[in-house]
N, CA, C and O atoms as a Tripos MOL2 file, in Angstrom:
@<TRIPOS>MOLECULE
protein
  264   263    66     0     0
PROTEIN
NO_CHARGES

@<TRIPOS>ATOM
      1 N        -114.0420   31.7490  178.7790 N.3       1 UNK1
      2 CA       -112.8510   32.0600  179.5250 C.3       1 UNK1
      3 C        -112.1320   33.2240  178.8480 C.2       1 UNK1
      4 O        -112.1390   33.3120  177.6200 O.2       1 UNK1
      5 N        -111.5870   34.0090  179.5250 N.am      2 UNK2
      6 CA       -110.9300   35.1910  179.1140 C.3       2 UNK2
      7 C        -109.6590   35.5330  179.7960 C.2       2 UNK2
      8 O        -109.4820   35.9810  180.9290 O.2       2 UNK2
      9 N        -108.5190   35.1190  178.5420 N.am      3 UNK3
     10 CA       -106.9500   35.3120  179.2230 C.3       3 UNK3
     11 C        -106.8720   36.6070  179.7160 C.2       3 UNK3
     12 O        -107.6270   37.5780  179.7680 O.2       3 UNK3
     13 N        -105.4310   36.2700  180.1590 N.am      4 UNK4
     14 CA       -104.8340   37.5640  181.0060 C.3       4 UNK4
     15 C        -103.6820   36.8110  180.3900 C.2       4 UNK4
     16 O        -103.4190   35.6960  179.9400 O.2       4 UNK4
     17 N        -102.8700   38.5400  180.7000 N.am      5 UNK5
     18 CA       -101.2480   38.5620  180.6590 C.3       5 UNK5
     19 C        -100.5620   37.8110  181.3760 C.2       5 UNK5
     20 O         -99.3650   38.0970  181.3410 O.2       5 UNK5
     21 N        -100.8550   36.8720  182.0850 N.am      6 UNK6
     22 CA       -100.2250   35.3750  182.2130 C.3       6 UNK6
     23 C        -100.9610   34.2390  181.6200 C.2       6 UNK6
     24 O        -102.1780   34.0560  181.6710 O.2       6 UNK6
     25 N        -100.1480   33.5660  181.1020 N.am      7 UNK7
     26 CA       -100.7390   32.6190  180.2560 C.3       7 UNK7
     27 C        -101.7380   31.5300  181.1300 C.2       7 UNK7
     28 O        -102.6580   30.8050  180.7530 O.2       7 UNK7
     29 N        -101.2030   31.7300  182.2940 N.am      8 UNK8
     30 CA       -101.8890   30.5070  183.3400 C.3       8 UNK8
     31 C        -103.1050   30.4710  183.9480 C.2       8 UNK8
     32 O        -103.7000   29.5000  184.4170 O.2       8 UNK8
     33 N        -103.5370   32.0330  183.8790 N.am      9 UNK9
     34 CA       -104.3720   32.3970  184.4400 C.3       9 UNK9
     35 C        -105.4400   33.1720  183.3000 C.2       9 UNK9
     36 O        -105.2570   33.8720  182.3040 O.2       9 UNK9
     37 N        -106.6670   32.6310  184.0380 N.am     10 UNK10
     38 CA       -107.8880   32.8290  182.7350 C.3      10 UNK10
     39 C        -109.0680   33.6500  183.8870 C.2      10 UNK10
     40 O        -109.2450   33.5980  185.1040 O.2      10 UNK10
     41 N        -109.4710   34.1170  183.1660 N.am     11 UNK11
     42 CA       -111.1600   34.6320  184.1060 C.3      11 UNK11
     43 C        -112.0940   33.9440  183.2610 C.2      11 UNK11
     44 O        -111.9660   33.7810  182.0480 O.2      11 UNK11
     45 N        -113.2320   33.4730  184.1260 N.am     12 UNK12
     46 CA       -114.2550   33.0560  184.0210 C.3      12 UNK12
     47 C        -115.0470   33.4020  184.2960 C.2      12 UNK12
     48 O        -115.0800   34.2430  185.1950 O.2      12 UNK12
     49 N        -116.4080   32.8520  183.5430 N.am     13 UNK13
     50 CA       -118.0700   33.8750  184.3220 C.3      13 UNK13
     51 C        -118.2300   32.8150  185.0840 C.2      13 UNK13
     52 O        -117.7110   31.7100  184.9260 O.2      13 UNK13
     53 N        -118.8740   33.1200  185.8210 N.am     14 UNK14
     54 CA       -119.9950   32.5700  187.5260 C.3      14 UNK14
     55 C        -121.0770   32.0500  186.8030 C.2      14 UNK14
     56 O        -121.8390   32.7770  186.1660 O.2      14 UNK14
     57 N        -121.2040   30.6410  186.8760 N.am     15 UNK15
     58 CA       -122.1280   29.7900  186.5650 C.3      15 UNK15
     59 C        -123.3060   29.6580  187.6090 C.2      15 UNK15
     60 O        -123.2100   29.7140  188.8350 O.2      15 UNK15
     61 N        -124.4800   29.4620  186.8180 N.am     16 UNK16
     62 CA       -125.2350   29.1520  188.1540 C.3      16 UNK16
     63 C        -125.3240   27.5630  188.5490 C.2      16 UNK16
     64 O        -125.1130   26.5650  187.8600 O.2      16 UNK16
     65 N        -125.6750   27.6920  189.7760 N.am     17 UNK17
     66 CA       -125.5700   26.3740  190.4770 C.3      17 UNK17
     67 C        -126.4580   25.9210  191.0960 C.2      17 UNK17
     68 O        -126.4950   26.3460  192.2510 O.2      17 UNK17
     69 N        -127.5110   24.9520  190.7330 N.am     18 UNK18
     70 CA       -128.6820   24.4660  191.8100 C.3      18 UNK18
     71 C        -127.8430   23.4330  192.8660 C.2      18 UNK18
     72 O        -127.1700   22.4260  192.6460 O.2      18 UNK18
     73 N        -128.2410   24.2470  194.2780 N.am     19 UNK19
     74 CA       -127.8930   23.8420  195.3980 C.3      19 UNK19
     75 C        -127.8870   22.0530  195.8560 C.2      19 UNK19
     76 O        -127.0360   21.3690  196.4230 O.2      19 UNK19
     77 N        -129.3230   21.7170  195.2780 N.am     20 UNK20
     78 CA       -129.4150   20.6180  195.9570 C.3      20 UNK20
     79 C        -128.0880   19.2040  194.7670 C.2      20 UNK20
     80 O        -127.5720   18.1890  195.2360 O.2      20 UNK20
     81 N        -127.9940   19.5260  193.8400 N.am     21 UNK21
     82 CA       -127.3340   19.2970  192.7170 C.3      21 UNK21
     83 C        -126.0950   19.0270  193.3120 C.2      21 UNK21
     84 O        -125.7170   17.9560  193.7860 O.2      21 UNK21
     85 N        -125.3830   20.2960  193.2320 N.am     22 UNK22
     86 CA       -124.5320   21.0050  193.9640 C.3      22 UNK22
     87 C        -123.7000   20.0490  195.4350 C.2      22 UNK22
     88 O        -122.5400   19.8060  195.7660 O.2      22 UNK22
     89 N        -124.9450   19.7730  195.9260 N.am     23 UNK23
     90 CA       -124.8530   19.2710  197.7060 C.3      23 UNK23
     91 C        -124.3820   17.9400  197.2490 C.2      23 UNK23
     92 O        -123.3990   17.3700  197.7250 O.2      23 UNK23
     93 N        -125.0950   17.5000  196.3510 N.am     24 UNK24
     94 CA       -125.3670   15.9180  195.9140 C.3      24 UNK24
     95 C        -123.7680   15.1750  195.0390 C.2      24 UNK24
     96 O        -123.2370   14.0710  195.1640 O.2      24 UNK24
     97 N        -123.4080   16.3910  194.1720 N.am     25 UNK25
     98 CA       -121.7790   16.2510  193.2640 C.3      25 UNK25
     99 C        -120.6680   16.0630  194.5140 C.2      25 UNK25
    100 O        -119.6850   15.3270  194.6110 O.2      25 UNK25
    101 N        -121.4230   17.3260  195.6760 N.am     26 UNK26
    102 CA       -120.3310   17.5440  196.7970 C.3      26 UNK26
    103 C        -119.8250   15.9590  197.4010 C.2      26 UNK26
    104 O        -118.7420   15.3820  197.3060 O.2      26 UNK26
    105 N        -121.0880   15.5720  198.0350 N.am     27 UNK27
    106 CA       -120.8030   14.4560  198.8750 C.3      27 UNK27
    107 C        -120.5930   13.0030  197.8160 C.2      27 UNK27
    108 O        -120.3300   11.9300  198.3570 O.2      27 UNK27
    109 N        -120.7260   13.0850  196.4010 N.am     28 UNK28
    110 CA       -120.2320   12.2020  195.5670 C.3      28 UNK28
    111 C        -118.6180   11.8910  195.7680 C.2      28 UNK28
    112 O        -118.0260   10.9070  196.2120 O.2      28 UNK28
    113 N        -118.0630   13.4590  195.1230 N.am     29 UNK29
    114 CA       -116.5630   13.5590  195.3520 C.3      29 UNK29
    115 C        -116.2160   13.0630  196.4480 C.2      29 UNK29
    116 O        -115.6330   11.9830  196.5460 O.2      29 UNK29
    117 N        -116.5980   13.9390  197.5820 N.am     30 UNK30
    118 CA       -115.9560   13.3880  199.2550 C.3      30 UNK30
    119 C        -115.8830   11.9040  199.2570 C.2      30 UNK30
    120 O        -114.7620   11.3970  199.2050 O.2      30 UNK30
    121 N        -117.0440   11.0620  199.3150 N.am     31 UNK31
    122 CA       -117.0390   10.2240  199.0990 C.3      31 UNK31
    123 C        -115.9550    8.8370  198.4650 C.2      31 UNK31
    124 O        -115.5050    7.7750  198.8960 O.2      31 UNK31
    125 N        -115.9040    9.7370  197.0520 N.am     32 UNK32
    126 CA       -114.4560    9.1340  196.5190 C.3      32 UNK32
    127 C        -113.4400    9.3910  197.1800 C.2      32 UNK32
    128 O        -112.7420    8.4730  197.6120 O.2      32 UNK32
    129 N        -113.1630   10.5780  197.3820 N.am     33 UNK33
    130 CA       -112.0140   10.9070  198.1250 C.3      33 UNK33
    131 C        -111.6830   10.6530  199.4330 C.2      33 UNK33
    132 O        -110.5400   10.6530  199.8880 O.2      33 UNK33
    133 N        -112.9180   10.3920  200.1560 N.am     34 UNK34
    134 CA       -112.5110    8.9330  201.3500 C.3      34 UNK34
    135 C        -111.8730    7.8050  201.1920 C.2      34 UNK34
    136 O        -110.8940    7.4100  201.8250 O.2      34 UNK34
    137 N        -112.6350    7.1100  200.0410 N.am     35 UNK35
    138 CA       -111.9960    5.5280  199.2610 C.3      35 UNK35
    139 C        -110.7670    5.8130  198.2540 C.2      35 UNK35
    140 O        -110.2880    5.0850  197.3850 O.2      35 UNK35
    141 N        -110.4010    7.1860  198.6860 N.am     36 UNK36
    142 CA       -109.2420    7.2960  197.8650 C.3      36 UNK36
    143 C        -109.3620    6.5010  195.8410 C.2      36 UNK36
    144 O        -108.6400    5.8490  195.0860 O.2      36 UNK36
    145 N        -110.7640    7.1430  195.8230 N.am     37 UNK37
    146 CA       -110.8610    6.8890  194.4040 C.3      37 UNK37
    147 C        -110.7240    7.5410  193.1030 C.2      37 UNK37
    148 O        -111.7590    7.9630  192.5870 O.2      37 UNK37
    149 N        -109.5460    7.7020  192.4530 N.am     38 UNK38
    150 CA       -109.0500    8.9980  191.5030 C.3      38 UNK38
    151 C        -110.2860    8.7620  190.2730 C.2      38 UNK38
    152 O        -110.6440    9.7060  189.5690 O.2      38 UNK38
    153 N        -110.6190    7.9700  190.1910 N.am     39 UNK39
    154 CA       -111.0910    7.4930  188.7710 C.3      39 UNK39
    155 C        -112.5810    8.2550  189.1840 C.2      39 UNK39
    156 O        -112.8250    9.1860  188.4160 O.2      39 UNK39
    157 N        -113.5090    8.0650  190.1300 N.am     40 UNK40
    158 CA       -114.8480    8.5580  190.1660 C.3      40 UNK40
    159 C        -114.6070   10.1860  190.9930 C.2      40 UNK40
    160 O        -115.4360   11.0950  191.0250 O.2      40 UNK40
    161 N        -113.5660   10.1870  191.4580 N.am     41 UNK41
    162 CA       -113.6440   11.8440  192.0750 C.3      41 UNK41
    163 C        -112.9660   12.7170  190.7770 C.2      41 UNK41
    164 O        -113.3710   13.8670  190.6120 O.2      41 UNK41
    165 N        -112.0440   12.2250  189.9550 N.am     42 UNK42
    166 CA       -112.1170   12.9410  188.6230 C.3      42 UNK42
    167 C        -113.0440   13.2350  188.2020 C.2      42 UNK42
    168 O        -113.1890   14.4410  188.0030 O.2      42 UNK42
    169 N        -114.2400   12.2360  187.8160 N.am     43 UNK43
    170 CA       -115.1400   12.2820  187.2570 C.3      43 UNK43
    171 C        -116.5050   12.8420  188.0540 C.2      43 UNK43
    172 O        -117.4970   13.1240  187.3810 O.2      43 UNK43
    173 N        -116.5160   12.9450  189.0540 N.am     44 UNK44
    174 CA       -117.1900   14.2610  189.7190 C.3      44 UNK44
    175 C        -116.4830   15.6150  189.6780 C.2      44 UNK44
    176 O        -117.2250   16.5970  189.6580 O.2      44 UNK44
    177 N        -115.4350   15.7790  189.6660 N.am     45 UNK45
    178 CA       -115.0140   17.0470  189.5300 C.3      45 UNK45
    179 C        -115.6160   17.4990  187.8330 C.2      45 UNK45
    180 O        -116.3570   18.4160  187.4790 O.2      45 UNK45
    181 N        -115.0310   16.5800  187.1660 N.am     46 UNK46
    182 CA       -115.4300   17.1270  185.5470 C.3      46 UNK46
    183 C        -117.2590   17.2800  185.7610 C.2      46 UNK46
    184 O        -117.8020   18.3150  185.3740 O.2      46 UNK46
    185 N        -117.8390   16.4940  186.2100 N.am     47 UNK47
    186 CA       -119.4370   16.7670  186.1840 C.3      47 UNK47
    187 C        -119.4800   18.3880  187.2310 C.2      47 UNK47
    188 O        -119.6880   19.4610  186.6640 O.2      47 UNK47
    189 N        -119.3040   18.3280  188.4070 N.am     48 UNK48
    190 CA       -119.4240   19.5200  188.8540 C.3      48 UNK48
    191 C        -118.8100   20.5790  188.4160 C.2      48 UNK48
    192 O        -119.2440   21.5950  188.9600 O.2      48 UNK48
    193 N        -117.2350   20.9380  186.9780 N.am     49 UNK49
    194 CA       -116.6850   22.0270  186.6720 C.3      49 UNK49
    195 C        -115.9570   21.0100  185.3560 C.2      49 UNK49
    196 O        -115.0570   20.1710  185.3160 O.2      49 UNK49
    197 N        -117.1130   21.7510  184.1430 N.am     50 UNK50
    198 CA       -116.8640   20.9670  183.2650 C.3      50 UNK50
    199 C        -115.5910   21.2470  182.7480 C.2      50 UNK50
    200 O        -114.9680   20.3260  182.2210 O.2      50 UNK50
    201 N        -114.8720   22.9000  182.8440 N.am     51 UNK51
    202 CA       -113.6790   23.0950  182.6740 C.3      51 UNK51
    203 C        -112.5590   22.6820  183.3170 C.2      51 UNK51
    204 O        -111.5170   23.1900  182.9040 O.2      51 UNK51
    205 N        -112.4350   21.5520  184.6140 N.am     52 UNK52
    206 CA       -111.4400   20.9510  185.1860 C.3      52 UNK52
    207 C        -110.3500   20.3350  183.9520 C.2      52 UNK52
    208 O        -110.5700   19.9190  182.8140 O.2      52 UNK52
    209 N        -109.6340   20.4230  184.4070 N.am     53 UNK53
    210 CA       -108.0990   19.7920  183.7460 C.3      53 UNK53
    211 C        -106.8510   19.4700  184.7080 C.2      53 UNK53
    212 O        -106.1400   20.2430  185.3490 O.2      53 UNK53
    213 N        -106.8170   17.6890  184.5640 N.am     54 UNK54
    214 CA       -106.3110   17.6130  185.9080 C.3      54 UNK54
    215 C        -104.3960   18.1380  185.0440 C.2      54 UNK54
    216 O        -103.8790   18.2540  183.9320 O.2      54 UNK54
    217 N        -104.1620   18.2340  186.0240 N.am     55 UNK55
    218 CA       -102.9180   18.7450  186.0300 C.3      55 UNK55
    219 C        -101.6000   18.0210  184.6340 C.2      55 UNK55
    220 O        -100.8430   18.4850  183.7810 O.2      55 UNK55
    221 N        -101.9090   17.0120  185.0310 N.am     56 UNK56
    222 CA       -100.8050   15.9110  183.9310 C.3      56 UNK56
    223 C        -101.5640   16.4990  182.6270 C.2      56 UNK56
    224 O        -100.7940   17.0040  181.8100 O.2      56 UNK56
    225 N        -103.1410   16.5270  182.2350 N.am     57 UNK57
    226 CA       -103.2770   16.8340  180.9710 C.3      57 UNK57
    227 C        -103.0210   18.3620  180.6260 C.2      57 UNK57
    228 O        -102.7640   18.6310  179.4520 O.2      57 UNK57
    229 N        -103.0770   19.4410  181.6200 N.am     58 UNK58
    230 CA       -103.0590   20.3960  180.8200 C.3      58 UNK58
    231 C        -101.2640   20.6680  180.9690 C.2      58 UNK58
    232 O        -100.9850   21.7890  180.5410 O.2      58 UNK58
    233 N        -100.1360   19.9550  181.4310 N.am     59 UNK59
    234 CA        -99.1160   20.0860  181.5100 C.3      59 UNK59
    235 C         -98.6750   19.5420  179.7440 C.2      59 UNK59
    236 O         -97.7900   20.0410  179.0490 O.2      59 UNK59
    237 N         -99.4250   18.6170  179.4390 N.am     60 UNK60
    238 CA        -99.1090   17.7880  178.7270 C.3      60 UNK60
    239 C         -99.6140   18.6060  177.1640 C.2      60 UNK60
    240 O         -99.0540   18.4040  176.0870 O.2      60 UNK60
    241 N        -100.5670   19.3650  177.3380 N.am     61 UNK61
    242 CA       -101.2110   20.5490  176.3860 C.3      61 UNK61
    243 C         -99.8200   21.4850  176.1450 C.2      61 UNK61
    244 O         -99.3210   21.8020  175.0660 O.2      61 UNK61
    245 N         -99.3150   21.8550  177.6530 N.am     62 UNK62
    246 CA        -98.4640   23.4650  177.7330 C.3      62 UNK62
    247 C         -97.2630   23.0700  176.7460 C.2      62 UNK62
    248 O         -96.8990   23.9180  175.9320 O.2      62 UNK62
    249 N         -96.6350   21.8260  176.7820 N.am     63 UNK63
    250 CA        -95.3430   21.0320  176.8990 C.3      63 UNK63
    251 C         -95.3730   21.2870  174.7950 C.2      63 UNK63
    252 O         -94.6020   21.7830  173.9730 O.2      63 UNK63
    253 N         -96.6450   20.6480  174.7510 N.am     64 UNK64
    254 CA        -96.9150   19.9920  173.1250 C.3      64 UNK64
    255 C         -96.8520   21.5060  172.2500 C.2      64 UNK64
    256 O         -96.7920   21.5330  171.0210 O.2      64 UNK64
    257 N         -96.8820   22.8900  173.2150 N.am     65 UNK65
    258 CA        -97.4080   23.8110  172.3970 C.3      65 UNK65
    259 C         -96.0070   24.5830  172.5710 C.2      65 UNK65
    260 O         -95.7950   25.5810  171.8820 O.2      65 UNK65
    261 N         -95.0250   24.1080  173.5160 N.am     66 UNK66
    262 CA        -93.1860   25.0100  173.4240 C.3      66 UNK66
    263 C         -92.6830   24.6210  172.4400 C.2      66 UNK66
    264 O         -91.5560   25.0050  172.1290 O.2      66 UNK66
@<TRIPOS>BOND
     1     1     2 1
     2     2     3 1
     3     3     4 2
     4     3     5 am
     5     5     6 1
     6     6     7 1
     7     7     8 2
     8     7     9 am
     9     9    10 1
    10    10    11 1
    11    11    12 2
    12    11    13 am
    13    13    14 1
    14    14    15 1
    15    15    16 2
    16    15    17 am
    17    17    18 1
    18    18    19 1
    19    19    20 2
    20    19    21 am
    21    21    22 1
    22    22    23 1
    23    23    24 2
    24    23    25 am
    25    25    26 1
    26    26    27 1
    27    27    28 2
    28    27    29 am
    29    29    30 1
    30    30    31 1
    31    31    32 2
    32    31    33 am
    33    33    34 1
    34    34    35 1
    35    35    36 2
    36    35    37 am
    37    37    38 1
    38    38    39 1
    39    39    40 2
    40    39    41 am
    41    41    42 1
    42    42    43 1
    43    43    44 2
    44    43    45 am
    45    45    46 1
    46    46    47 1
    47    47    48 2
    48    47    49 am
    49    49    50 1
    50    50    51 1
    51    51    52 2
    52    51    53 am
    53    53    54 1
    54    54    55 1
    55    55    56 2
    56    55    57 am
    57    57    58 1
    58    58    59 1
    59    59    60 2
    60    59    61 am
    61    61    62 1
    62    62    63 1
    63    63    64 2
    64    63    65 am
    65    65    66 1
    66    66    67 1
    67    67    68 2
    68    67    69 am
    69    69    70 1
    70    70    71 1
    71    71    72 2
    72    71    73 am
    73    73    74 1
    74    74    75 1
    75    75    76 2
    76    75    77 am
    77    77    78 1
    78    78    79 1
    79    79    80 2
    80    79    81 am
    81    81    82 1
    82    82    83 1
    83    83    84 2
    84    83    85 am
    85    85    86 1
    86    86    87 1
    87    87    88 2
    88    87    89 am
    89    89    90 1
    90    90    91 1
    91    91    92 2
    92    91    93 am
    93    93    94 1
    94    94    95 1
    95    95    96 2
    96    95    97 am
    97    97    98 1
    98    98    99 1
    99    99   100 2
   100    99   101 am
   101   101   102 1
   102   102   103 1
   103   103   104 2
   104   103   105 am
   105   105   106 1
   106   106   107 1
   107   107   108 2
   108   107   109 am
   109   109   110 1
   110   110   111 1
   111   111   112 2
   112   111   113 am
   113   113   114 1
   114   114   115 1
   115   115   116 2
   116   115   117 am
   117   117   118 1
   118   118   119 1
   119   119   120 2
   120   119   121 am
   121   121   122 1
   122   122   123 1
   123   123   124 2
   124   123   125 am
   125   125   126 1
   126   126   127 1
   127   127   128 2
   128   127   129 am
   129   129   130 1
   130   130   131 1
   131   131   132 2
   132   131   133 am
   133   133   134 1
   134   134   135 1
   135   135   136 2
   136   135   137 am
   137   137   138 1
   138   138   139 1
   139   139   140 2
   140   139   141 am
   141   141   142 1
   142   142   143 1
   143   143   144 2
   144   143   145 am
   145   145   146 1
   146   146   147 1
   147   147   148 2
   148   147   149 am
   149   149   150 1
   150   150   151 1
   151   151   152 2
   152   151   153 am
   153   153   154 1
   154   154   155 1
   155   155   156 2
   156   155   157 am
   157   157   158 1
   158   158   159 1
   159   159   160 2
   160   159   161 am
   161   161   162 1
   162   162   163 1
   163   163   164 2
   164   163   165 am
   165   165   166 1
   166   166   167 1
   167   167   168 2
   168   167   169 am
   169   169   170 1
   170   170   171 1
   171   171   172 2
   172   171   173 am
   173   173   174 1
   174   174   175 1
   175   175   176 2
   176   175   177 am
   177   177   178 1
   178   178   179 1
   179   179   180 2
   180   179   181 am
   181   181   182 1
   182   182   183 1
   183   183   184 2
   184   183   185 am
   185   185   186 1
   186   186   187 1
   187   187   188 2
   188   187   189 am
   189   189   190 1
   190   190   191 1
   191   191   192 2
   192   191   193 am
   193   193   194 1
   194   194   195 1
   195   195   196 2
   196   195   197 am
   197   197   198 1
   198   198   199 1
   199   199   200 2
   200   199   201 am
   201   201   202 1
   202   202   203 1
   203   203   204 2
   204   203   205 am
   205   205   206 1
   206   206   207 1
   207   207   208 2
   208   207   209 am
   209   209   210 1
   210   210   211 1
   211   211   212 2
   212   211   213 am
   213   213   214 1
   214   214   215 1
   215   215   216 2
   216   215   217 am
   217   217   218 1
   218   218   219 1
   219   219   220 2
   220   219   221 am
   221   221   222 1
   222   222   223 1
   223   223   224 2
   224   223   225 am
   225   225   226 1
   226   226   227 1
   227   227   228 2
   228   227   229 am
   229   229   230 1
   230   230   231 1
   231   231   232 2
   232   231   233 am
   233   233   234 1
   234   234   235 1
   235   235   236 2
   236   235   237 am
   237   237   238 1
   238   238   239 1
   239   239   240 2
   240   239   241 am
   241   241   242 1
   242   242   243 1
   243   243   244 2
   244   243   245 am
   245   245   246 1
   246   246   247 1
   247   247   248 2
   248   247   249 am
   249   249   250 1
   250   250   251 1
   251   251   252 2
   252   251   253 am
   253   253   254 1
   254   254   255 1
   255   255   256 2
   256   255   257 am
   257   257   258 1
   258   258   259 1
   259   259   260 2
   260   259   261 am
   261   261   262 1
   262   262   263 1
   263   263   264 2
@<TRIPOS>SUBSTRUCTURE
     1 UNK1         2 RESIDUE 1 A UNK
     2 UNK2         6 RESIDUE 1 A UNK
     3 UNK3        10 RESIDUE 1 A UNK
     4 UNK4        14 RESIDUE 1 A UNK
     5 UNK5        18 RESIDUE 1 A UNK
     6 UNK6        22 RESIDUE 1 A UNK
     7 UNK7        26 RESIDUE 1 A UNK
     8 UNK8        30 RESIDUE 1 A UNK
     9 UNK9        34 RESIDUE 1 A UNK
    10 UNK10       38 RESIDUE 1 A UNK
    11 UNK11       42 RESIDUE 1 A UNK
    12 UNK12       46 RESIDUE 1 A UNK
    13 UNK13       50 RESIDUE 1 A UNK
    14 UNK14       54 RESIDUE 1 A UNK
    15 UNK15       58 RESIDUE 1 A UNK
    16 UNK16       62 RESIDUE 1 A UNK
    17 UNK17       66 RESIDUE 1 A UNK
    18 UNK18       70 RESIDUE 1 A UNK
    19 UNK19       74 RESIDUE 1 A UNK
    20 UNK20       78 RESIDUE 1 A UNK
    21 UNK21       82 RESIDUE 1 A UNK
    22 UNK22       86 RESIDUE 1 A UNK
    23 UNK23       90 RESIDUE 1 A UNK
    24 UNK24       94 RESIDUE 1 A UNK
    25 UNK25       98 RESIDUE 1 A UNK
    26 UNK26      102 RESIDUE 1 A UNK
    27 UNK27      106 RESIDUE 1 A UNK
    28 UNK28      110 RESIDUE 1 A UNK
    29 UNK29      114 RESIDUE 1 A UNK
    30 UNK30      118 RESIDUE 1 A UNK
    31 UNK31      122 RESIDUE 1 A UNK
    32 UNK32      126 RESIDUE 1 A UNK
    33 UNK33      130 RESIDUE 1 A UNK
    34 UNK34      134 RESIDUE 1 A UNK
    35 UNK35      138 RESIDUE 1 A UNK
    36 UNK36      142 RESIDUE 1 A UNK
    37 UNK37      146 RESIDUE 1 A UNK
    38 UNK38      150 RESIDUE 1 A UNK
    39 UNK39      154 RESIDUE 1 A UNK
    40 UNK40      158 RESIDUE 1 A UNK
    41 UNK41      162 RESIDUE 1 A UNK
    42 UNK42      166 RESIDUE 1 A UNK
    43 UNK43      170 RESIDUE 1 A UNK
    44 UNK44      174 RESIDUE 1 A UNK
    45 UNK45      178 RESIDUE 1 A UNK
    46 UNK46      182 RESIDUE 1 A UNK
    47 UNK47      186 RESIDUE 1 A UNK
    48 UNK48      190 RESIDUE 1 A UNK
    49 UNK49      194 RESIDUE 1 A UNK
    50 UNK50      198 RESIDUE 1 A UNK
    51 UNK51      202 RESIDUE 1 A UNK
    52 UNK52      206 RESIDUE 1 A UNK
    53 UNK53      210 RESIDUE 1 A UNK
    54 UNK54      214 RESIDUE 1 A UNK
    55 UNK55      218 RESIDUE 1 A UNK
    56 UNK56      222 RESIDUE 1 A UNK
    57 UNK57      226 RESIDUE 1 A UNK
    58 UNK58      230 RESIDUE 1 A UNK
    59 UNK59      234 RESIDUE 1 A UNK
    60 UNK60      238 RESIDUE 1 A UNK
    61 UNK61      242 RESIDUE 1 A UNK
    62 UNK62      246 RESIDUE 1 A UNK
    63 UNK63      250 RESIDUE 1 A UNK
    64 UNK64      254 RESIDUE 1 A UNK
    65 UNK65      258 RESIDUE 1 A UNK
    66 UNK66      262 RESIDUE 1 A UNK
């Protein structure tokens, strides 16, 4: 990851992605997110974008570092 002059915002490289993989994480998440399940659609998001950070933790990072 590579900052920028806002702290919030980072660039990243383009990972590659096997499709069928890909298709398979997709309809995992959805899935949860039908049954309204935070606990396994977190945890597909972190498997499909290992850099996810849900919001409360990286608030909780920004907070610890003012």
């Amino acid at each position: 990851m590579q900052k920028t002059s806002n702290k919030l915002i980072y660039i990243g490289k383009q990972i590659e992605i096997d499709e069928k993989t890909f298709a398979s994480d997709l309809r995992e998440l959805r899935d949860a997110a039908k049954k309204n399940n935070e606990k396994i659609a977190l945890e597909a998001l972190h498997k499909m974008m290992p850099t996810f950070t849900t919001p409360e933790a990286f608030n909780s990072k920004v907070l610890m570092n003012v």
